[in-house]
N, C-alpha and C positions, 0 to 999 in steps of 0.2 A: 305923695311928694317925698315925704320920709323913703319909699322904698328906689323909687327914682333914682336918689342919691345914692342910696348903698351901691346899685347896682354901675352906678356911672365908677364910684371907688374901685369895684371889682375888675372892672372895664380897665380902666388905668391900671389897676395891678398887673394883670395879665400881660398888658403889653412891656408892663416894665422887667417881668420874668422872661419873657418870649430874649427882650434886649438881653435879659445877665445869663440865658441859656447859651444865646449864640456866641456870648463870649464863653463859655468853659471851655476846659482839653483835659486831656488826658495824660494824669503820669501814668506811666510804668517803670517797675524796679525792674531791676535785672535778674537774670536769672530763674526766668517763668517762660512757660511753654502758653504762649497764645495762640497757639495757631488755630482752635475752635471758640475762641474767643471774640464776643458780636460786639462789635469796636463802635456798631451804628445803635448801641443804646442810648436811648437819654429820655430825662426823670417825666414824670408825669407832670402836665404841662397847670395844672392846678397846684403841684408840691411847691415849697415852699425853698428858699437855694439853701441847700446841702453840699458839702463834699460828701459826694459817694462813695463810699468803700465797699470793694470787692474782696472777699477773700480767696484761698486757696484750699487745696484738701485736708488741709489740717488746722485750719484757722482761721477765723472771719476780717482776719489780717492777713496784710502780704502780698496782695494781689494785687490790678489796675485801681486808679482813683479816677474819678472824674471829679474834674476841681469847677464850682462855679464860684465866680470872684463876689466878695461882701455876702457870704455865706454865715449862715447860722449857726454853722456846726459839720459834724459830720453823723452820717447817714449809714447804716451797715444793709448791705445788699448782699440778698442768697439765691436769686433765681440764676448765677451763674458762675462760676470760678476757673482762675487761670491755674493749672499746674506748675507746682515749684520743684523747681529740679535740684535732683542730688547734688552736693557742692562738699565731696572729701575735702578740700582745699582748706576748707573752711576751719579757720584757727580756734573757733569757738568750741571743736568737737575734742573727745578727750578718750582714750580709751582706758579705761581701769583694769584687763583682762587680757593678755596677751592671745591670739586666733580668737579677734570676734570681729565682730563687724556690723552695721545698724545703715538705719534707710537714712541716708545722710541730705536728704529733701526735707527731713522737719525741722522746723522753725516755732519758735515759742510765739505766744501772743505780742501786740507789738504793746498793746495797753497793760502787760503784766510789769511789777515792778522787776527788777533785776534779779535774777535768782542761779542757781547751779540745777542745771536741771538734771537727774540722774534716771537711769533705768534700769533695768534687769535684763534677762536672759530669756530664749527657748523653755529653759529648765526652772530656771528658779526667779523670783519676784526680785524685785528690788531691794525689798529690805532684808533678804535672804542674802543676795547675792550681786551687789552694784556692780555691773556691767562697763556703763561708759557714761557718759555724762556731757553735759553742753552749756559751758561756761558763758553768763553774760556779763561785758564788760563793768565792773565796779560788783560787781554780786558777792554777796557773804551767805546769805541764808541758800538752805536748799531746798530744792521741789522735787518729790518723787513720782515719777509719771507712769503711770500701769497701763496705758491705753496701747503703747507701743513699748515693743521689747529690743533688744538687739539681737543676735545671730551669733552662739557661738559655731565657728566653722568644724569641718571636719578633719579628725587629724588622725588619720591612719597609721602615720609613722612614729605617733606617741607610743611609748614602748610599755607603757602601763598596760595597754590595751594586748590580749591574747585569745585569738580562735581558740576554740575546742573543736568544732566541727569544719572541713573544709567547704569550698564556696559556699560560703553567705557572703550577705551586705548587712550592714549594719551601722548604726548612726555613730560614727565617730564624735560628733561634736558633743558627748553627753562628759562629763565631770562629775565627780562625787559631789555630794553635800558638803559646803565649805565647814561645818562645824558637824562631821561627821568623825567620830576615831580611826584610824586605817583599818580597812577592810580590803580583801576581796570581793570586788562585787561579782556576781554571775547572773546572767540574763540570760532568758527563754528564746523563743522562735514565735512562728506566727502563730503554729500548731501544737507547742509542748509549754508548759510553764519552763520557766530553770530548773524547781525541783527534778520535774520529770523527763527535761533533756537538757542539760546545762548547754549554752552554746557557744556565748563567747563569754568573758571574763574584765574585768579590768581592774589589775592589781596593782595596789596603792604599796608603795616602799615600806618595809618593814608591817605590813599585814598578815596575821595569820587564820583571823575570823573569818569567814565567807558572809555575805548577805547577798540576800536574794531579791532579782528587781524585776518589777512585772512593766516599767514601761523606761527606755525603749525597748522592741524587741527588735532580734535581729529575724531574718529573711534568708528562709533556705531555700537555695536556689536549683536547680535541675537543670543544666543545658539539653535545648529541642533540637533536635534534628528529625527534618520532615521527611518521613519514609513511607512510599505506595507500595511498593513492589516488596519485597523480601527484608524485613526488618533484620535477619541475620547478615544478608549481601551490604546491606547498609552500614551494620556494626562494623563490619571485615574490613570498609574502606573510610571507614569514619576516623576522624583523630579523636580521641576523648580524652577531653581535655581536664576535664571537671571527676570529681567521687564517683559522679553518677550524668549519665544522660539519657535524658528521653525520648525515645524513637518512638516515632510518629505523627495521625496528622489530627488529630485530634485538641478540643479546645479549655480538655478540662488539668486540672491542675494537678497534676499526682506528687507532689512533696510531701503530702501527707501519707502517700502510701509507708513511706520512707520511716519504717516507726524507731529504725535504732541504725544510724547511721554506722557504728563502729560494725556492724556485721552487715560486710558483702551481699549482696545477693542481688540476682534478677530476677524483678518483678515480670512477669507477662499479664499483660491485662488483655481480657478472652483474648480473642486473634485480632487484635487491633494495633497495641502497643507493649512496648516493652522500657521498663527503666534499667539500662544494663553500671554496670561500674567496669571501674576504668582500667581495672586487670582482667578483665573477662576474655580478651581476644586470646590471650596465651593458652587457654583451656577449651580452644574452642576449633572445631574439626568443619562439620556441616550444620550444624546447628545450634539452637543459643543453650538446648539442655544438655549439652558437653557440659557446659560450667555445672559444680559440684552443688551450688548451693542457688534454689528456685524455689521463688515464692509466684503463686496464681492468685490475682484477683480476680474477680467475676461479676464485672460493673453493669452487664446487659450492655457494653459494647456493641456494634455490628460491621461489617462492612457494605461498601456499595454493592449492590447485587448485580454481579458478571455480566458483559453484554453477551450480545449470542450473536455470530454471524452466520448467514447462511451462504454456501460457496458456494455457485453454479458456474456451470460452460456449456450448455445444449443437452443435458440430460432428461431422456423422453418423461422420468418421474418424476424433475426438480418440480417443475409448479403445485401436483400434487403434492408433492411432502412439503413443498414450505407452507403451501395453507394447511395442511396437518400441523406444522411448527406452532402457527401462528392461532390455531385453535387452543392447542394445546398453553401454550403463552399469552393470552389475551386479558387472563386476570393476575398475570402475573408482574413484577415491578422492574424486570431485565428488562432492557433496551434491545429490539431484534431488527437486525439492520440486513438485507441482501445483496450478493454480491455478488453479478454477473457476469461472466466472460474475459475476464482477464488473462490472456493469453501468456503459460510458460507458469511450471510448479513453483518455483520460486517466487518470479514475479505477484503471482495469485497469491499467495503466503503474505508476504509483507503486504500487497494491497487492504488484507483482512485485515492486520495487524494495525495500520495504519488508521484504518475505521475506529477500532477499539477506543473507547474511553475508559474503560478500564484498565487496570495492570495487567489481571488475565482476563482469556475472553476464553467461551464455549464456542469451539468451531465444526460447527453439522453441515457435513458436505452431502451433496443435492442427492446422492444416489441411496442415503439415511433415511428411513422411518421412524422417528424415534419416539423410544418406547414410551407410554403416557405417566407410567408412574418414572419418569427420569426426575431428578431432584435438581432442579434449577439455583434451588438457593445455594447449592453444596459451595465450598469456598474453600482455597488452597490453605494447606499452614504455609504462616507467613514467620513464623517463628523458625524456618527452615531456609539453607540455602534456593533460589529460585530453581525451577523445573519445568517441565510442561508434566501433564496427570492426562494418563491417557487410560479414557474408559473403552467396555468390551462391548460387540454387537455381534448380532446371530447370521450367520450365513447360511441364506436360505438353502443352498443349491450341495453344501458337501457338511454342515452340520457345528459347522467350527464354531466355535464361539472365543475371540478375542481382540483386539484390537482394530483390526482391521475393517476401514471404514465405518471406526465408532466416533464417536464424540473425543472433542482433544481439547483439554482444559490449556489454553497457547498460553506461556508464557509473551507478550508484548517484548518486550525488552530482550531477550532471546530469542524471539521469532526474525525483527530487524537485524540482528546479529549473526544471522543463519546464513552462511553464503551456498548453500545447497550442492556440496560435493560431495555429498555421498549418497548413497544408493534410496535412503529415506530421511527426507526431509527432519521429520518430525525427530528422530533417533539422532539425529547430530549434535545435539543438548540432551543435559540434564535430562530424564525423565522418568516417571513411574505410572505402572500402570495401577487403575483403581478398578477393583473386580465389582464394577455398577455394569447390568447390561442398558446401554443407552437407546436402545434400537435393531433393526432388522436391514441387513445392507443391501437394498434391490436393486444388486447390479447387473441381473441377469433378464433383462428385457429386451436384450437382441443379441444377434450372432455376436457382432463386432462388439458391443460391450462385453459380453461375455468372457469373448475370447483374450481384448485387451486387459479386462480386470486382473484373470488368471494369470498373463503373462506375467503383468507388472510384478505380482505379488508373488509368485515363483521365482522369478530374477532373485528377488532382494531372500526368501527364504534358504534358496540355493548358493546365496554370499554366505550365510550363516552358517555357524558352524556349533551352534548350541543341540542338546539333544530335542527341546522343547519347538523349534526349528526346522528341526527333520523330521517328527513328528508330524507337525501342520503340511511338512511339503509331501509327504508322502499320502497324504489327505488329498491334496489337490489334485494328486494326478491318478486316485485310484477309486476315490468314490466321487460323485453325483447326481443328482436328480432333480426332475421338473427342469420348467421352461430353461431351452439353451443349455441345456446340461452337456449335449456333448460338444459344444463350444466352450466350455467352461473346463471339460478336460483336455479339449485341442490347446487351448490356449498354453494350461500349463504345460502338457507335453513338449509342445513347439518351445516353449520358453528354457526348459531342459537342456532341449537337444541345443540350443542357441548358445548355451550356456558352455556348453561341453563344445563345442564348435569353437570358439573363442577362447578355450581353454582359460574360462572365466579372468580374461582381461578385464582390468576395472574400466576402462575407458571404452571399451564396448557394450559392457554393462550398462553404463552410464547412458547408453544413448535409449534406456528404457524411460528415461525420465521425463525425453520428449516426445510429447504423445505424435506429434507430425509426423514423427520417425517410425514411430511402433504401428498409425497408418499405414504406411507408405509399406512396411513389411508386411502389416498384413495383406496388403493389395496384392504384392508380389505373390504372395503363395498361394492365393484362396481366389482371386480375382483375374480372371483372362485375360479380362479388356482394361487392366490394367488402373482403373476407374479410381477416383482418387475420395475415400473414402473420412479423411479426417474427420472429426468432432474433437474439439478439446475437450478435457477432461481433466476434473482436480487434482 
């Protein structure tokens, strides 16, 4: 009976809560970000009527209230908060510090008596150093708050403050110790203390003592500039702007290389990078070791490893040699890419060049054997102005051994720039030859190759006018042997007498370039039926 009743009591309560829920609402102050705020809460339908209070980020005050009327009290709720927004405006704030500045969103408790609320700094505590403070109406006493600081800002144009070293950063907004005697302060980098690189300073009015300060530090900086190709072609056209910049493309940090800033110098790290300074162009010819003063690091660096292309146009031995290439490369980490039929010397040049993913590429033309100890890793100096590296191969048929139809380390970027008027492509740029033999040139597998090799290569010998030159050309037309050999001296003969025929115009010369043409002659003098003979050729 007893339990009966209780439960009918409870019965009648509920419904009389359910009535004083559906009467509440909701204040909101101003000045709060509700926008994640769930407006559709309401209390537990067993609690008893509360004002509910929500607080904010900084206080279990200040936030939404849900007000139920004939209420008990108030309720403080944490499973949710509105953000209270910054309010400068606000005449309660106060700054004691001229350049500072504080999260002008906090708000004291609402349940605290009146107080002066004060704070400190970045640098120093409160009671060190009172910052700014936040007055409430009628307040005498004051409250020191550590949990939040203020911000003194940075002021670069404060004239106490003086670099030692050029480009850094470094935290302006730092202040001496208010109850410090005038000093000179001096402060380190990321990588020296002050003792052992002072970097910047900030001298206090009639100071003569130095002290030395391990936080902040300042930040020495190195401008990047991203360079693939010729880290010297890069300095030449760089602005540097800064002590020092760092060329290349790499993701490690070399300030620290930097051990003494007041003395010049360029760093070369292996053949990757360089840190150059900012007088270095005036000392500087075709490469970065013009400049008088060079320092080498030796980080184990590397670079990408060169791609290789292989150039074909119908030559009877290309397939064999490039699976020779590809045998030979198979455990290797170049990228070897082929490149078929591209019609006209020029055109076929930049088509390779274009393939290349690298800066330079190795380009092994189809009529190459190339030799098995050739060094694939080999890598251009990039500490030099850009070039093409042209390696030596053996000719089978007259004995020569030099460029000719060897491996050619392409410059990219000067192969596209190549507009091909002159007699050899490859010789219209930059270039040096590397005494590696790359290979065996098996150009002599028919009449017509034979014949057309020797031409070509007499033509441009017989432009020449070096002794080294005349030497080769006089090779050509006086020894050979094995297959096609006397196609191999027709050729250059013929090429000779062409030469001397034209009373070596360049623009007759010129039309050796076009193999359709050097065809079509050969047809004329060797061929009855007139039969048209082409194959291109690289």
């Amino acid at each position: 009976m007893e339990n009966a009743l209780n439960m009918q009591i409870a019965e009648q309560d509920l419904v009389l809560r359910e009535s004083l829920w559906a009467r509440g609402y909701w204040e909101v102050p101003e000045g709060l970000d509700t926008s994640n705020f769930d407006f559709s809460w309401r209390p537990f339908k067993y609690d008893k009527p509360y004002v509910h209070q929500f607080g904010t980020q900084w206080q279990k005050t200040g936030g939404p209230k849900f007000v139920i009327p004939d209420n008990l009290g108030v309720k403080y709720q944490t499973n949710q908060i509105a953000i209270m927004l910054p309010e400068k405006a606000n005449r309660s704030w106060r700054p004691l510090i001229a350049n500072a500045t504080i999260d002008y969103s906090w708000h004291p408790d609402e349940n605290d008596p009146p107080f002066i609320y004060v704070f400190g700094n970045q640098w120093y505590d409160v009671d060190t150093m009172p910052t700014y403070q936040y007055r409430v109406k009628g307040a005498t006493d004051k409250k020191y708050i550590t949990s939040v600081t203020a911000t003194l800002l940075p002021n670069k144009e404060n004239r106490a403050w003086r670099p030692l070293k050029s480009n850094i950063e470094f935290d302006s907004s730092w202040i001496p110790h208010p109850h410090d005697p005038p000093y000179i302060y001096v402060f380190g980098n990321q990588w020296h203390s002050a003792e052992e690189m002072p970097t910047v300073e900030y001298r206090v009015k009639g100071a003569t003592d130095k002290k030395y300060i391990d936080v902040p530090l300042a930040t020495l900086i190195v401008d990047n500039v991203s360079a693939e190709d010729s880290i010297f072609d890069k300095v030449m056209s760089a602005s540097l702007r800064t002590n020092f910049t760092h060329f290349g493309n790499t993701k490690l940090n070399y300030v620290e290389l930097i051990t003494d800033y007041s003395i010049k110098q360029i760093h070369i790290i292996d053949n990757v990078a360089a840190i150059v300074p900012d007088d270095a162009k005036a000392y500087m010819h075709d490469k970065l070791t013009d400049y008088p003063y060079v320092k080498y690091h030796t980080l184990g660096l590397v670079n990408e490893p060169l791609d290789i292309i292989f150039l074909s146009n119908g030559e009877s031995c290309a397939d064999e040699n490039y699976q020779h290439l590809l045998n030979l490369t198979k455990d290797l980490p170049n990228r070897v890419v082929e490149l078929r039929g591209v019609k006209g010397r020029v055109a076929s040049q930049h088509a390779a060049a274009n393939l290349s993913k690298t800066p330079w590429y190795f380009l092994v033309n189809a009529k190459l054997r190339v030799d098995e100890n050739f060094d694939f890793s080999w890598q251009p100096n990039r500490m030099i102005t850009a070039k093409h590296y042209i390696f030596t191969a053996s000719n089978p048929v007259n004995g020569l051994e030099y460029g000719h139809q060897a491996i050619v380390a392409n410059n990219k970027r000067l192969t596209l720039s190549t507009a091909g008027t002159k007699l050899d492509f490859t010789l219209e740029s930059p270039h040096e030859v590397i005494n590696v033999n790359s290979g065996i040139g098996m150009f002599n597998t028919s009449a017509w190759d034979s014949w057309r090799t020797a031409f070509r290569e007499v033509i441009k010998l017989k432009h020449a006018t070096d002794n080294e030159s005349k030497a080769r050309l006089n090779t050509w037309l006086t020894i050979a042997a094995g297959d096609h050999s006397e196609w191999c001296l027709q050729g250059a003969k013929d090429a000779e007498n062409y030469y001397n025929l034209v009373n070596g115009e360049f623009s007759k010369l010129k039309l050796s370039y076009d193999w359709e043409w050097l065809a079509e002659y050969y047809s004329s003098v060797y061929l009855q039926n007139k039969m048209h003979v082409y194959v291109q050729e690289t």
